[in-house]
Structures are given as C-alpha cells and as structure tokens.
N, C-alpha and C positions, 0 to 999 in steps of 0.2 A: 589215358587212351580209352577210345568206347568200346567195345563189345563186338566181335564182328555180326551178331545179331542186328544189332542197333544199327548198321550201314542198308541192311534189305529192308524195303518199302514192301507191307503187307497192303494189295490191294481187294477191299472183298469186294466178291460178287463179279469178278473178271476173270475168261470172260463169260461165264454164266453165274445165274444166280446159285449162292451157296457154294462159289469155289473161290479161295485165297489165291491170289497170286503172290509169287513172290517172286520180285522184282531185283533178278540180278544186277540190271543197270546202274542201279544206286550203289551198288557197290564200286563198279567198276570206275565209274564219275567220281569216287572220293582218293584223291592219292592214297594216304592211309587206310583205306578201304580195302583199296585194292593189293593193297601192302601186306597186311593183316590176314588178304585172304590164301593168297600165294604163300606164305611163311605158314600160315596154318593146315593148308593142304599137304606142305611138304612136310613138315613137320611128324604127322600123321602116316606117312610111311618113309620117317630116315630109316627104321632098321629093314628095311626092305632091297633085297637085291636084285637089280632088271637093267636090262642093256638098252630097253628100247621104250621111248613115251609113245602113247599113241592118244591123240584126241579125234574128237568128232567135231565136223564145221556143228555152229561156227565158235560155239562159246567155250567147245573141248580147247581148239586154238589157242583162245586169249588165255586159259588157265594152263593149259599143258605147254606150252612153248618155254612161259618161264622157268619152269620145273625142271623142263628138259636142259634148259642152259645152265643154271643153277645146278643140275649134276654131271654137265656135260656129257648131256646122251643125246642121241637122236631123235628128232618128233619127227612121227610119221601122221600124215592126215586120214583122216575117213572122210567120203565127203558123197554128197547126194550121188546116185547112178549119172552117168553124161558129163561130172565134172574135172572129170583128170585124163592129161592126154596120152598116156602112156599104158599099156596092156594092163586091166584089172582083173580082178575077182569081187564076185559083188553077192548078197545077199540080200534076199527079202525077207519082210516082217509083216503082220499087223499091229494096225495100231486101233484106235478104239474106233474111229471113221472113217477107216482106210486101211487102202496099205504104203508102204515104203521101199525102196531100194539103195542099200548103201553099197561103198565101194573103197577099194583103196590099191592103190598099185603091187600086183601081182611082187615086184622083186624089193617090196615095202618092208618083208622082215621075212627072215632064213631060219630053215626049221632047229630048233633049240632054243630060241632067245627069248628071254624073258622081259613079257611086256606089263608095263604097268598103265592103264587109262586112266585116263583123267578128263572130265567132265562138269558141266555148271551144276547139273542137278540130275534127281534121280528119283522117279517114280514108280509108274508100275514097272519097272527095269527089262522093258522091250527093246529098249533101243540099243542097252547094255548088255542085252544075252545075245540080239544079231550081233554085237560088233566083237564079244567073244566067237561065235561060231566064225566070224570071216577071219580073225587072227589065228584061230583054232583051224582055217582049213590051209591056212599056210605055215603051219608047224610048227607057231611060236604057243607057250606058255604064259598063259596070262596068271601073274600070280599075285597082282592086286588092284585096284578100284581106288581110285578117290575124288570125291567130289565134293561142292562147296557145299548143296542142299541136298538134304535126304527128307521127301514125306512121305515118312513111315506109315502113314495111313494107307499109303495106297498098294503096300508090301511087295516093293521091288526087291527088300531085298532079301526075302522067302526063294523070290524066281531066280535067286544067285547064289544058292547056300551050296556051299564046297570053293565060293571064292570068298579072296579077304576084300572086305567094303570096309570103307573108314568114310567117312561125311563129317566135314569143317562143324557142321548146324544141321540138329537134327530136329524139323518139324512131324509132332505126334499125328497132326488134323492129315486133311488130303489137301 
C-alpha cells in the first residue's frame, strides 16, 4: 500500500508563483486514499475523549463526517455566514485578502462538551482559532484538532499553542 503522502498531487507555482499546492482531491479520487486518510486522521486521536465532531464546509465535511460515524458522535457543520437556516452565532476573521464570516447553529453544541475539529488542512490557522472562538462562545471545549495537511511553514500551529494539533502529513515549506 502507498504512503498517504504519495496520494496528494504537489502542484508548484499555484496559484502564484513560488507557492505549492497541495491538492487534496487526489486523495479523495483514490478509494484507498481516501481510506488511508480517514483511518489516519482517526487514528491520531483514538485516545481522545469528545462527544462532538465538528468540521468546516466544505472539506472539514468530507473528513469529519466519517470520523463522526466511525465513533458514533455527532457532526456538527461550520459553514460560510447566510448558509444555515436555523438561529446562528457567527464569527469574523482576517484572512490574508480579506476577511470572512463563519457560522454554525446557535443549539449546534451545549455548554461542557467536548469538541474535536477536524479539517483538510492547516495554515496560518485563521480559520482554526475563528472556529475555536465560535465553539468557545457556546460553551463547548475544544480539546483537539486534526487534519489531513499541516504547512508548518506558515505556523498555524504557534497561533494554537494550548490546543492538541495532530496532522495526517506534515509539509515543512509553505
């Protein structure tokens, strides 16, 4: 069996020059890929105790959904501002050319429960300290991270020191 390295497609220079891409699709296109990556993830935190998944649209879903049934817990979604129809709580961010607004239904998680994210990848971890603050302002405990890609070049996960990060693959570059 290959490597779950060996499943992401390194594209350089996309989309500027002098930045790697790395191409979760390729994984997710390979049964075994995608196999490899989900047992990998979970793997990464069996000894962890949490009542609640939570991902972000759209590729937190495709990873955290399995995880969630696999320990049979609940996935709860984070999803852009405007896309859930039910009473939210939402949060803003910057991002490097902009900003953001995430969301996720206000009666999504009850104060005490322990949430674990789970997401594709993981950067300057902007998008991972808003979506700690939104689970954090409804009283849940997030008490760990896991994701398929971590590039540690670009040190997200400095901007999350006092949480547990686990990453499937971890690239050095940016």
């Amino acid at each position: 069996m290959k490597k779950l390295e060996e499943y992401v497609v390194s594209i350089p220079d996309f989309p500027e020059e002098g930045i790697i891409f790395r191409d979760v699709t390729s994984v997710l296109q390979d049964a075994e890929g995608l196999q490899l990556a989900i047992d990998t993830m979970q793997d990464k935190v069996k000894d962890l105790e949490f009542d609640v998944v939570v991902g972000p649209e759209s590729r937190g879903f495709i990873f955290g959904t399995p995880i969630a049934y696999n320990q049979k817990k609940p996935f709860v979604l984070i999803r852009k501002a405007g896309k859930l129809p039910r009473e939210t709580v939402s949060v803003s961010y910057e991002l490097e050319y902009g900003s953001a607004t995430i969301e996720m239904h206000r009666d999504s998680i009850r104060p005490g429960q322990k949430i674990l994210i789970v997401d594709d990848l993981i950067a300057t971890g902007g998008t991972t300290e808003a979506m700690i603050k939104l689970i954090e302002s409804l009283g849940g405990e997030v008490v760990g991270i896991v994701v398929l890609i971590e590039l540690a070049g670009l040190k997200g996960r400095e901007k999350l020191s006092g949480y547990r990060l686990e990453s499937a693959i971890c690239y050095e570059g940016k």
